[in-house]
C-alpha positions as semicolon CSV with decimal commas, in nm:
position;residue;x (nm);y (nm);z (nm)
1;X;0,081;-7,311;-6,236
2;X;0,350;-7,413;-6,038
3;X;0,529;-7,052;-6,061
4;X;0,234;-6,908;-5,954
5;X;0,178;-7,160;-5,643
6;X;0,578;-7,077;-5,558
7;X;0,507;-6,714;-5,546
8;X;0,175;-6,722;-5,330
9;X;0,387;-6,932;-5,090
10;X;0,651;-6,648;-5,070
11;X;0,384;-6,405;-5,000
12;X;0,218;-6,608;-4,750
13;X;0,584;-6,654;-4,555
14;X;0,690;-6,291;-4,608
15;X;0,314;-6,141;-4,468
16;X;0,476;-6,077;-4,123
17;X;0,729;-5,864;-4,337
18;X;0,530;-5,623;-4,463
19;X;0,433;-5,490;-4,080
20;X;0,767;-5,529;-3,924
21;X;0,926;-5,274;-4,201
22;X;0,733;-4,973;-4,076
23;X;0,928;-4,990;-3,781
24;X;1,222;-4,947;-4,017
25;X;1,395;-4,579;-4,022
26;X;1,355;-4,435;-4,409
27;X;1,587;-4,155;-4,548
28;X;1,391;-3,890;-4,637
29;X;1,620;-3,807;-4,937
30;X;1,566;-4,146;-5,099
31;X;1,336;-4,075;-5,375
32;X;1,181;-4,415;-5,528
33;X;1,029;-4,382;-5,910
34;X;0,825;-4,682;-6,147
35;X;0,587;-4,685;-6,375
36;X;0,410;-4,960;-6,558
37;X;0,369;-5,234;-6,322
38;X;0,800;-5,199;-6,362
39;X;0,736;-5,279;-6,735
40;X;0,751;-4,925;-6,882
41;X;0,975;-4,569;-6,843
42;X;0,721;-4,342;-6,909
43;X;0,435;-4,073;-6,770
44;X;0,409;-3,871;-6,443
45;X;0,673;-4,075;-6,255
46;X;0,921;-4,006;-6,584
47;X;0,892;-3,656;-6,603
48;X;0,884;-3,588;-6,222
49;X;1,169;-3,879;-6,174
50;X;1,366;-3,591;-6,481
51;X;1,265;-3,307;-6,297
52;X;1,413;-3,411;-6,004
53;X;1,749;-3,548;-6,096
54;X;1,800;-3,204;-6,316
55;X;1,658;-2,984;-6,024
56;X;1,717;-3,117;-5,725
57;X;2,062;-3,159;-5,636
58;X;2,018;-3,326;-5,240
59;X;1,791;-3,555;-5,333
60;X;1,858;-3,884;-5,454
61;X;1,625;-4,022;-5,679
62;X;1,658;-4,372;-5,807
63;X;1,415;-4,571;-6,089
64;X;1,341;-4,919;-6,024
65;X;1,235;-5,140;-6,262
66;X;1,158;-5,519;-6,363
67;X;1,272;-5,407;-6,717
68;X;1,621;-5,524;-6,777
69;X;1,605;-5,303;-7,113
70;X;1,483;-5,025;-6,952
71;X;1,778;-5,099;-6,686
72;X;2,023;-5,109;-6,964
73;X;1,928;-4,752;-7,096
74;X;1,912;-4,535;-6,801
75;X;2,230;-4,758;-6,658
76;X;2,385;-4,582;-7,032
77;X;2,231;-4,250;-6,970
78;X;2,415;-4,215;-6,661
79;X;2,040;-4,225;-6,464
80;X;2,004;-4,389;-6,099
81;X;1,851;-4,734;-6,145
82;X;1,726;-5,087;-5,974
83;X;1,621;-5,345;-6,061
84;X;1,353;-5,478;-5,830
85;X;1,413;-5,772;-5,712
86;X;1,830;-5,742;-5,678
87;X;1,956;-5,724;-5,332
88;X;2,039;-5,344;-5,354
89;X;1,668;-5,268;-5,544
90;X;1,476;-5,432;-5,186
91;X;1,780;-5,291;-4,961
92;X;1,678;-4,913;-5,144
93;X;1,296;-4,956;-5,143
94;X;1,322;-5,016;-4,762
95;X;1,513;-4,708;-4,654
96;X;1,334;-4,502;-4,902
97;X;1,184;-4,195;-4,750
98;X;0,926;-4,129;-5,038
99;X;0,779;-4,372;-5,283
100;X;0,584;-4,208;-5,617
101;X;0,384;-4,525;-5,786
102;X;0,196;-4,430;-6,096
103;X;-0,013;-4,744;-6,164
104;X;0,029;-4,971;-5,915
105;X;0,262;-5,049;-5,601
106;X;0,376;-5,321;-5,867
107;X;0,549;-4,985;-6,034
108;X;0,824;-5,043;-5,736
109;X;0,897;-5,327;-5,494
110;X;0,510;-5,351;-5,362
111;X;0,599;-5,561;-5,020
112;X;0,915;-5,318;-4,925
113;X;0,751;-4,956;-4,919
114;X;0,559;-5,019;-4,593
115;X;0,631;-4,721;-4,377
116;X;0,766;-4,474;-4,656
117;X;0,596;-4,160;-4,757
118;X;0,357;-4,285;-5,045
119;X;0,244;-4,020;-5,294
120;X;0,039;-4,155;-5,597
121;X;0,067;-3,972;-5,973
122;X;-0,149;-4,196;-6,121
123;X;-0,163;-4,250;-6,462
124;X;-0,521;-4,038;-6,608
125;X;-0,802;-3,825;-6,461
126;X;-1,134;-3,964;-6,429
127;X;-1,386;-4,033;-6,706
128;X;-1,431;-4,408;-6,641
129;X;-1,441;-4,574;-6,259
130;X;-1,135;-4,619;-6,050
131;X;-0,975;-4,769;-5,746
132;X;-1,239;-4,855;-5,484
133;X;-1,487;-4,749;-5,699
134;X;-1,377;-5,001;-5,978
135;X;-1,336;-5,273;-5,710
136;X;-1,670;-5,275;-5,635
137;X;-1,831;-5,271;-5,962
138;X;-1,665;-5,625;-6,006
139;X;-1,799;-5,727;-5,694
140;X;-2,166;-5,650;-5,862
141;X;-2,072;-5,785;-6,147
142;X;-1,901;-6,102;-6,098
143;X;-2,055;-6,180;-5,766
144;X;-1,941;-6,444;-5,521
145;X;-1,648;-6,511;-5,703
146;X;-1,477;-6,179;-5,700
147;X;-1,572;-6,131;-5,314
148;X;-1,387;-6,400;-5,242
149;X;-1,096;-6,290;-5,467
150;X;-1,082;-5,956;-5,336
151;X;-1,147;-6,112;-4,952
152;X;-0,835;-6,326;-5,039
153;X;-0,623;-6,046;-5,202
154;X;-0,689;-5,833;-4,914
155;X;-0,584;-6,107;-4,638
156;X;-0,262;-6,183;-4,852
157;X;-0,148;-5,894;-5,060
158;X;-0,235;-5,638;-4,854
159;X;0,030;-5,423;-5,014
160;X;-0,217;-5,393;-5,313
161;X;-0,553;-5,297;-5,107
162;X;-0,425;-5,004;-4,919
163;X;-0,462;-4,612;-4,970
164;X;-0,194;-4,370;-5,097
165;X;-0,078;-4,114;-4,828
166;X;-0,127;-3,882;-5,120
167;X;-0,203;-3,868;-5,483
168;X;-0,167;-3,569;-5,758
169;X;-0,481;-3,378;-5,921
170;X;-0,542;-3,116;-6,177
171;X;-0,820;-2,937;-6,055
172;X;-1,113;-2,955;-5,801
173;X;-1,330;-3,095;-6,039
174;X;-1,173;-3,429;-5,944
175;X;-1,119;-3,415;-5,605
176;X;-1,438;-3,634;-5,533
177;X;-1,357;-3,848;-5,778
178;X;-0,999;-3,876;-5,621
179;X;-1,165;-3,938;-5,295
180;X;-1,415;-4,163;-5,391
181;X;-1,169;-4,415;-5,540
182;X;-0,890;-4,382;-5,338
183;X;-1,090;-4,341;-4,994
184;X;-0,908;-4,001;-4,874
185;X;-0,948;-3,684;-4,749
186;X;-0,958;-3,368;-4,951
187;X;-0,627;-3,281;-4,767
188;X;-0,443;-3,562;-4,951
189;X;-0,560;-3,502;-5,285
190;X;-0,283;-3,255;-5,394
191;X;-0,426;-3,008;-5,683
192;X;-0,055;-2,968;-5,852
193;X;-0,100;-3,062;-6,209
194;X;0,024;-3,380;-6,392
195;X;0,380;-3,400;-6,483
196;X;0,336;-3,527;-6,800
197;X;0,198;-3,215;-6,909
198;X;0,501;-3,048;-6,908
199;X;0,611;-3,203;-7,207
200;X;0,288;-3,030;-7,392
201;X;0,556;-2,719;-7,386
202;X;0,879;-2,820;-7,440
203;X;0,994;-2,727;-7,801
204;X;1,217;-3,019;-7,938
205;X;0,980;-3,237;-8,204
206;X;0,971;-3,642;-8,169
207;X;1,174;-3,795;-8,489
208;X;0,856;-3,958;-8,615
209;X;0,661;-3,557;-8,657
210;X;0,976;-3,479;-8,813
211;X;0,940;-3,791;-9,062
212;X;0,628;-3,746;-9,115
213;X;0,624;-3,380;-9,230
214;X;0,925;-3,466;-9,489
215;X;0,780;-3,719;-9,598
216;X;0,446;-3,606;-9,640
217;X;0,519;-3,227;-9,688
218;X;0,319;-3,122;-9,341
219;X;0,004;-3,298;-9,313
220;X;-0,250;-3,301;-9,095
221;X;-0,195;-3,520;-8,794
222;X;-0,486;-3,731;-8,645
223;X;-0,411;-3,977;-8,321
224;X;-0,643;-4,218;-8,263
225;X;-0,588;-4,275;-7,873
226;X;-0,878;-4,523;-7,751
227;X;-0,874;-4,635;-7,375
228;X;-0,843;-4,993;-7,251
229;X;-1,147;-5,227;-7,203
230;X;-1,160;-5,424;-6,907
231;X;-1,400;-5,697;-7,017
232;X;-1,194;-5,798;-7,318
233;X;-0,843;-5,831;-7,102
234;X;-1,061;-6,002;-6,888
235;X;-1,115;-6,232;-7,156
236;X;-0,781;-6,281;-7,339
237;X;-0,932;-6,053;-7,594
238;X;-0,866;-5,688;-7,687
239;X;-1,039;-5,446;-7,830
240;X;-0,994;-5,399;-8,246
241;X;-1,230;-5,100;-8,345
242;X;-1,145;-5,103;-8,674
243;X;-1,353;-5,478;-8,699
244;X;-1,711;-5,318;-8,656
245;X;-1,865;-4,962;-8,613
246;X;-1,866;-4,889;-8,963
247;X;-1,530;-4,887;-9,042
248;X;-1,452;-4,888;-9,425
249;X;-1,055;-4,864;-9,511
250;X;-1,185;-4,753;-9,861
251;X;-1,346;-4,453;-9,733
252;X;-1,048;-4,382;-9,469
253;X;-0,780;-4,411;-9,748
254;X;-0,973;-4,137;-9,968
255;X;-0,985;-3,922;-9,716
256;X;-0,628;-3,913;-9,602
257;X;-0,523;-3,860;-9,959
258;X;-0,749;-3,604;-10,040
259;X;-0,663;-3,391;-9,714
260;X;-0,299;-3,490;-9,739
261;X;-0,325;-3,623;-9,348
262;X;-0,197;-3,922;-9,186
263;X;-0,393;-4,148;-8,919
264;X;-0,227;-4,236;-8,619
265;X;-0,372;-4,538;-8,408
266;X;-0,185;-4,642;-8,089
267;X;-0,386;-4,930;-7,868
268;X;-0,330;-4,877;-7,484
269;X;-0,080;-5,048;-7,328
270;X;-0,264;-5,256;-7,135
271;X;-0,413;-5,453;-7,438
272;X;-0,321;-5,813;-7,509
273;X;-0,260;-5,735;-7,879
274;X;-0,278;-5,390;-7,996
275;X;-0,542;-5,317;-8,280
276;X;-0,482;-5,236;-8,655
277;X;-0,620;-5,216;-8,949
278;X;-0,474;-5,402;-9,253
279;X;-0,428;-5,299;-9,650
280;X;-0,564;-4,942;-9,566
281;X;-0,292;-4,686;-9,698
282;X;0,033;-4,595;-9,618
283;X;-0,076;-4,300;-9,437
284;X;-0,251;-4,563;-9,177
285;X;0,006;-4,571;-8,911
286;X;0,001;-4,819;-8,600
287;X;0,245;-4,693;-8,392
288;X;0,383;-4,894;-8,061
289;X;0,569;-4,754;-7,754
290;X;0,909;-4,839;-7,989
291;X;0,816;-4,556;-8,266
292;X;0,872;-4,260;-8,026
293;X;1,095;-4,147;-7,704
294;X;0,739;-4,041;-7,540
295;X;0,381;-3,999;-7,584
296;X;0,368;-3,630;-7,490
297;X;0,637;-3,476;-7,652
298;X;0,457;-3,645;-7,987
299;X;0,107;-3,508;-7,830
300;X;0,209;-3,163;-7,848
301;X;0,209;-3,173;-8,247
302;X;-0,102;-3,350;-8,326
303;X;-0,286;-3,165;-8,526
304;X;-0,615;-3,345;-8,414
305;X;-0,698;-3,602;-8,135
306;X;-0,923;-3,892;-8,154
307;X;-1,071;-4,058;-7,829
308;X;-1,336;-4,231;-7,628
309;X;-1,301;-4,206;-7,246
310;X;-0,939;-4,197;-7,225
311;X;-0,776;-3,934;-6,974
312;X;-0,596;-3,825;-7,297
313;X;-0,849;-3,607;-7,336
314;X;-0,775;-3,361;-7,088
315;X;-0,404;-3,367;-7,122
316;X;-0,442;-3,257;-7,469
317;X;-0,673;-2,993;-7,450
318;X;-0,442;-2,810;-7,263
319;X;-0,293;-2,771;-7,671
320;X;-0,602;-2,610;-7,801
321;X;-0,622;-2,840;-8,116
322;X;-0,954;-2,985;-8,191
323;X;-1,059;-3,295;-8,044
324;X;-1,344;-3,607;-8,212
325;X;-1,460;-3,814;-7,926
326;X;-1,570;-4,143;-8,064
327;X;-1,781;-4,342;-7,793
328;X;-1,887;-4,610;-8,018
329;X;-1,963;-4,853;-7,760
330;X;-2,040;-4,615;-7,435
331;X;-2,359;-4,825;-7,360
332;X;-2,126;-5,146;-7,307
333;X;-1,829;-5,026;-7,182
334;X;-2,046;-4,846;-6,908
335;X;-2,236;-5,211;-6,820
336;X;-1,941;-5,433;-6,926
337;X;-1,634;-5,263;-6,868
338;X;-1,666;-4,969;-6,608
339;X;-1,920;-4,688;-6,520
340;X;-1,900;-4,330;-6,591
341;X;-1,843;-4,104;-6,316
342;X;-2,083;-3,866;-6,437
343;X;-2,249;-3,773;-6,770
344;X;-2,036;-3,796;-7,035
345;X;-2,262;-3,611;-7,322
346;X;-2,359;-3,310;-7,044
347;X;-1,985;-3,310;-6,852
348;X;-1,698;-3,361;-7,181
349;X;-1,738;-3,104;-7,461
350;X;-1,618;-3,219;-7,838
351;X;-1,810;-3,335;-8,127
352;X;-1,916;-3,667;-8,115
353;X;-1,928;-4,002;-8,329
354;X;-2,142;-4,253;-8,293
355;X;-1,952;-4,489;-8,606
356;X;-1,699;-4,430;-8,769
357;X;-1,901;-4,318;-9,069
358;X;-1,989;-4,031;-8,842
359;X;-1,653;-3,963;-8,775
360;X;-1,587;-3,966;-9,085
361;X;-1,781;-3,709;-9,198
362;X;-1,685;-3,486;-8,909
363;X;-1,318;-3,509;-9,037
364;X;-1,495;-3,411;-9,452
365;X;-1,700;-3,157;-9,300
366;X;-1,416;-3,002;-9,081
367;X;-1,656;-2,948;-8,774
368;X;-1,416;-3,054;-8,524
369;X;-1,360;-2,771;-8,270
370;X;-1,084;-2,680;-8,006
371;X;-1,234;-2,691;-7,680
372;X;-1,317;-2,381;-7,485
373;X;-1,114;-2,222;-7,234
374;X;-1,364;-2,278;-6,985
375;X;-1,374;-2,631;-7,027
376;X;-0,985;-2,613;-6,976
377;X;-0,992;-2,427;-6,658
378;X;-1,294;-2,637;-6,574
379;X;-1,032;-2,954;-6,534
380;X;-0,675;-2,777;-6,520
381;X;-0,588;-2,522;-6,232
382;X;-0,262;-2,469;-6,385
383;X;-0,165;-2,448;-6,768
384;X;0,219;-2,460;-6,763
385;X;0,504;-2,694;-6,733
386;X;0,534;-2,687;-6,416
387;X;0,364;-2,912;-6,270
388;X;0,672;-3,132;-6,152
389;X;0,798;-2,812;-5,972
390;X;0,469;-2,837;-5,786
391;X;0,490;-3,199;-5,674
392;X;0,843;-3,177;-5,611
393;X;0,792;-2,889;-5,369
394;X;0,475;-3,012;-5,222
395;X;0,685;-3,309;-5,136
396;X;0,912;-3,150;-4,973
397;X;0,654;-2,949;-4,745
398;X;0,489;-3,315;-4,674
399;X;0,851;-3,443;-4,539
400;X;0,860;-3,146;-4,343
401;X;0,594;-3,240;-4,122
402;X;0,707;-3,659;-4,072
């Protein structure tokens, strides 16, 4: 309590701070990179923060981080990095000339990027609400309280209430979307692809495939990737699918041994304790961010994904392996959680589950399908790995014009 007192105090006494720095000058070849709320090395602002430290030479790109571990390895690696809150991380994040957040402005130094060129990769495409959008669904419903929280929040923190110069996209199909939550113009939603996505192509295999197909002489892959659930972090809870919906380890141990597969679960990050499933089988696998180097270069050779209304989803149908979706509890999450932008049954193709007894027999049956091609063009413009070309470049233009 009193840490937290301490730091509102600091806010309070910095506030003037955070308009006085846009008069600051910013070097427009000071690239700034985080991801994670500074917890986590991974996604668009990895493989773009890669890209450009391979690719382009006169550019100086620099991670910053609250993650002394994560410090540690790039420090080995020979990569740029900060830590946030040292003397050189704030000195950096206030003469940097472009900013790329991929959560949050808590990726980077939040109150010392006033004034820089902020472009957003954000971290999924739309299923569930966003941004503004999400912002004021808690207003409806948790009333008076969350006004005043967000009226507060506003007043104080105003490095966490205002828009991106630009964010990324994938296709048009999001732009409103994109819009919607992040209150901007169609002439700042930039259609370039997600970096991630580039690592859907590359050819090197994650340690763990390799384990697995030794170990298990090739099996079929399944990845159970379920989103995160708002009104259980909200609670101290998180969300454990395997405790209801059917689920019978029995049934799911049978089946992996008679189709020689292994399950794959992996809990969003954002949960407070990541869900399992105990005394299944062997080939019951809960995997953390520890068991591989990154989430898309073990995407790539799935064999089959399972989700719910995770952007995963259209990142890995750009493979053209089948997909289940599994929206168990669609009702709830929808009135307890966060809305659907749009129909889920009409708008996202792939057999669905109710249960898991459902899903079950979907994996029995084998009527799991890839998704068509023009569902893929539907949400990607480009299918390539180059997609942190395209930002890169399109950043450049953008500094062009400043």
């Amino acid at each position: 309590m009193v840490g937290k007192l301490i730091t509102l105090l600091l806010k309070i006494f910095t506030l003037p701070f955070w308009y006085i720095q846009k008069l600051f000058p910013r070097n427009k070849h000071i690239w700034l990179f985080g991801a994670g709320s500074g917890l986590l090395y991974f996604d668009n602002s990895k493989w773009l923060y890669e890209y450009v430290l391979r690719n382009e030479k006169q550019i100086n790109a620099i991670w910053i981080t609250r993650n002394k571990e994560i410090y540690n390895k790039l420090s080995k690696e020979n990569k740029p990095v900060l830590m946030v809150n040292s003397l050189k991380g704030i000195i950096t994040s206030l003469r940097a000339g472009v900013v790329f957040i991929n959560n949050t402005p808590k990726d980077v130094n939040a109150r010392a990027i006033n004034g820089s060129l902020q472009i957003w990769l954000w971290h999924g495409l739309m299923m569930k609400q966003i941004g503004h959008d999400a912002r004021l669904f808690s207003k409806q419903i948790n009333g008076f309280k969350e006004n005043i929280f967000q009226f507060f929040q506003k007043l104080i923190f105003p490095e966490f209430t205002y828009n991106p110069d630009y964010i990324i996209n994938t296709s048009e199909f999001f732009t409103p979307y994109f819009s919607s939550a992040f209150n901007l113009t169609n002439d700042r939603i930039l259609i370039t692809g997600y970096p991630r996505n580039d690592g859907l192509f590359v050819k090197d295999k994650e340690i763990l495939i390799e384990e697995l197909n030794e170990k298990y002489n090739n099996p079929t892959k399944i990845l159970y990737l379920p989103t995160w659930r708002d009104a259980f972090t909200n609670k101290g809870k998180s969300f454990n699918p395997f405790d209801s919906y059917g689920f019978d380890s029995k049934t799911l141990s049978e089946i992996l041994n008679t189709s020689n597969s292994v399950f794959l679960n992996k809990g969003h990050n954002f949960e407070v304790k990541q869900s399992s499933a105990d005394q299944v089988t062997e080939r019951f696998i809960n995997l953390s961010n520890q068991d591989f180097t990154d989430l898309y270069r073990l995407l790539k050779d799935i064999d089959i994904l399972i989700t719910d209304y995770s952007s995963v989803y259209f990142d890995f149908i750009l493979t053209g392996k089948p997909v289940i979706l599994a929206p168990f509890d669609i009702e709830s999450y929808s009135r307890e959680s966060r809305p659907l932008y749009y129909d889920y049954y009409k708008e996202i193709e792939g057999i669905k589950a109710n249960d898991w007894n459902e899903l079950f027999e979907i994996i029995i049956e084998k009527t799991y399908y890839s998704i068509s091609n023009k569902s893929i063009q539907r949400f990607h413009c480009y299918i390539d790995d180059h997609s942190s070309e395209r930002v890169s470049e399109a950043t450049k233009q953008l500094l062009k014009r400043i």
